[in-house]
C-alpha positions as CSV (number, residue, x, y, z in Angstrom):
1,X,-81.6,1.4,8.4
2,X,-84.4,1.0,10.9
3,X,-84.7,-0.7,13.7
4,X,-87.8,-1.3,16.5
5,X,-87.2,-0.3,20.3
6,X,-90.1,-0.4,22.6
7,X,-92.9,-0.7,19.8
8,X,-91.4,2.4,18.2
9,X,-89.6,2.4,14.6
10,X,-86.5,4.3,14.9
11,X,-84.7,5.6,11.8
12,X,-80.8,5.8,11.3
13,X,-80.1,8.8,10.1
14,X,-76.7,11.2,9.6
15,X,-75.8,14.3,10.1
16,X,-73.4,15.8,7.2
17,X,-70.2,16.8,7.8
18,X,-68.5,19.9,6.8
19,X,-68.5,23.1,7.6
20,X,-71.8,24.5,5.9
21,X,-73.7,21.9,8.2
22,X,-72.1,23.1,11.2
23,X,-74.4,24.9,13.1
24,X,-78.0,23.3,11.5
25,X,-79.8,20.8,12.8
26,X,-83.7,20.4,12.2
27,X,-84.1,19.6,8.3
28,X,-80.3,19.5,8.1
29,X,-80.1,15.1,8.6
30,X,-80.0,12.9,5.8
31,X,-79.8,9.1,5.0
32,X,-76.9,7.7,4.1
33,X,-76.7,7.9,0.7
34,X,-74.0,8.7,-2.2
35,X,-73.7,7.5,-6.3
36,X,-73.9,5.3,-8.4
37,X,-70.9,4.4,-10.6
38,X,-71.5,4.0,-14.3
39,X,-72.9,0.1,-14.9
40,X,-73.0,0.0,-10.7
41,X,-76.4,-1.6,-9.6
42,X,-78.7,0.6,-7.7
43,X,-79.1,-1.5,-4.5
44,X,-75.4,-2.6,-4.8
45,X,-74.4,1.2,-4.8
46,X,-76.7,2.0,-2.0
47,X,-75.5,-0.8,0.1
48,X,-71.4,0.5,-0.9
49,X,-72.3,4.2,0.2
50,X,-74.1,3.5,3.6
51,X,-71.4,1.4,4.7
52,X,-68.7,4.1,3.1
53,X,-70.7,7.0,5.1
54,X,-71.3,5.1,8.5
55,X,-68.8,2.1,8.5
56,X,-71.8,-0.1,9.6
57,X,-72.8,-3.2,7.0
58,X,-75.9,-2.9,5.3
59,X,-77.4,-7.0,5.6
60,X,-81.1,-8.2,5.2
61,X,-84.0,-7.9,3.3
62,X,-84.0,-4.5,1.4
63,X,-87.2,-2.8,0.6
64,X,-87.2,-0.6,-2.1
65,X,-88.9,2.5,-1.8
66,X,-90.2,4.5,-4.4
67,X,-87.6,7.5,-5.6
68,X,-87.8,10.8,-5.1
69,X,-87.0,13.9,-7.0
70,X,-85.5,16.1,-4.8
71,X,-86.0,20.7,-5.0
72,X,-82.5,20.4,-7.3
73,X,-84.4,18.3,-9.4
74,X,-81.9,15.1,-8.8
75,X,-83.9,12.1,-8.0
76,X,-82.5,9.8,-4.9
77,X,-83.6,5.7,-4.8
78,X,-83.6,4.1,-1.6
79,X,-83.9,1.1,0.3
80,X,-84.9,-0.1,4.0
81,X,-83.5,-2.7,5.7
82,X,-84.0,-3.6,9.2
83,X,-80.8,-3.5,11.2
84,X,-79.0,-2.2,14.7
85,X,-76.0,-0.1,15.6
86,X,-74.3,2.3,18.0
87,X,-74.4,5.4,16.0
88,X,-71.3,6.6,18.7
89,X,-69.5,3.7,16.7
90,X,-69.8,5.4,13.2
91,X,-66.9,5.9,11.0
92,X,-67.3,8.2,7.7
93,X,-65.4,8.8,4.5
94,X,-63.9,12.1,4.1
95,X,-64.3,14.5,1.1
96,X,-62.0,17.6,0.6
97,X,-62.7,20.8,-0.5
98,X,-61.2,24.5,-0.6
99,X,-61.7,25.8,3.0
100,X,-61.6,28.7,3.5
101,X,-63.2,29.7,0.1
102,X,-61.1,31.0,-1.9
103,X,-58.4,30.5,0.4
104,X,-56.6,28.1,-2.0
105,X,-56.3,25.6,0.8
106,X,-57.8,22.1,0.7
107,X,-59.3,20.8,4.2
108,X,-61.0,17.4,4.5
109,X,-64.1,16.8,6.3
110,X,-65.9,13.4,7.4
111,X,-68.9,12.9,4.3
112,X,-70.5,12.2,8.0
113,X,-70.5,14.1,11.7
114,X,-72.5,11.8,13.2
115,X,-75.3,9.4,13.4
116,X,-78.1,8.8,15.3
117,X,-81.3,7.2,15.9
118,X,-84.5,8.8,15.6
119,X,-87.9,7.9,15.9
120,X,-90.5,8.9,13.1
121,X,-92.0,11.9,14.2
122,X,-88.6,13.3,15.1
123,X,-87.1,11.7,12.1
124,X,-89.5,13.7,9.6
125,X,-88.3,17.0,11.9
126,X,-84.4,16.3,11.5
127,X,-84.7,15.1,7.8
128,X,-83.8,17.3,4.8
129,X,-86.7,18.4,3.3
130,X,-86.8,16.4,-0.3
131,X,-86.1,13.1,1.9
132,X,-89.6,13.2,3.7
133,X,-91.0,11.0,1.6
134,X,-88.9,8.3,2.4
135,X,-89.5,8.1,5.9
136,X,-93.1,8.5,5.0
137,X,-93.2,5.2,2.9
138,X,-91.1,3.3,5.3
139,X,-94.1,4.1,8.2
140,X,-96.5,3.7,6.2
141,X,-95.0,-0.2,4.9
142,X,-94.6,-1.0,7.7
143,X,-98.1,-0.2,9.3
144,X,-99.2,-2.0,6.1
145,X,-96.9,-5.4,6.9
146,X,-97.3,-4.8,10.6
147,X,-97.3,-8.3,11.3
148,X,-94.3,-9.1,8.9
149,X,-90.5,-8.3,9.9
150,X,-88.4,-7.1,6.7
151,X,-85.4,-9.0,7.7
């Protein structure tokens, strides 16, 4: 999700939840994202895990932007859509896992800490690395459809 504020692009992006996240910040921050179930369409999935991870709906125009293969060798597809929200507002899934390791306790987590808005510059700082790209194609389609509004 992106959305425009004072002739800036700002990008929604979360923070994941958990306690290996904790305590990072810069090139810890992510877009909501999640999989595919078998025979699930792509854009369909996407649109299921951002409202799963942030409890916001994902409506409008979606932009596909090319995938990425990320350092694990996984490859992520995304879309953009134009849209608003109150990041203080956001409501995420929880996973469980053992916690303490090897405790043989299970402790759930939110998928999601928190959310917030970013602008680009700031965006490509807080992003994980093998996400860059993403916020890479979005400025640079919209500086190429600067006069149109993906709505």
């Amino acid at each position: 999700m992106y959305r425009r504020r004072g002739g800036a692009v700002e990008v929604l992006l979360i923070h994941p939840g958990g306690p290996f996240w904790s305590g990072k910040d810069d090139g810890a921050w992510s877009i909501p994202k999640g999989l595919i179930d078998p025979g699930e369409d792509g854009l369909l999935a996407a649109i299921r895990e951002f409202e799963e991870e942030t409890g916001f709906p994902a409506e409008g125009e979606f932009v596909a932007l090319p995938p990425l293969r990320q350092p694990s060798g996984k490859v992520i597809a995304a879309w953009a859509f134009e849209g608003d929200c109150d990041p203080a507002d956001m409501k995420s899934n929880l996973f469980s896992m053992e916690w303490p390791p090897r405790s043989g306790r299970m402790a759930e987590f939110p998928e999601a800490d928190r959310a917030a808005w970013f602008d680009i510059p700031s965006a490509k700082t807080k992003i994980i690395k093998g996400q860059k790209g993403f916020i890479e194609e979005l400025e640079r389609l919209l500086s190429i459809n600067s006069h149109r509004t993906f709505r």
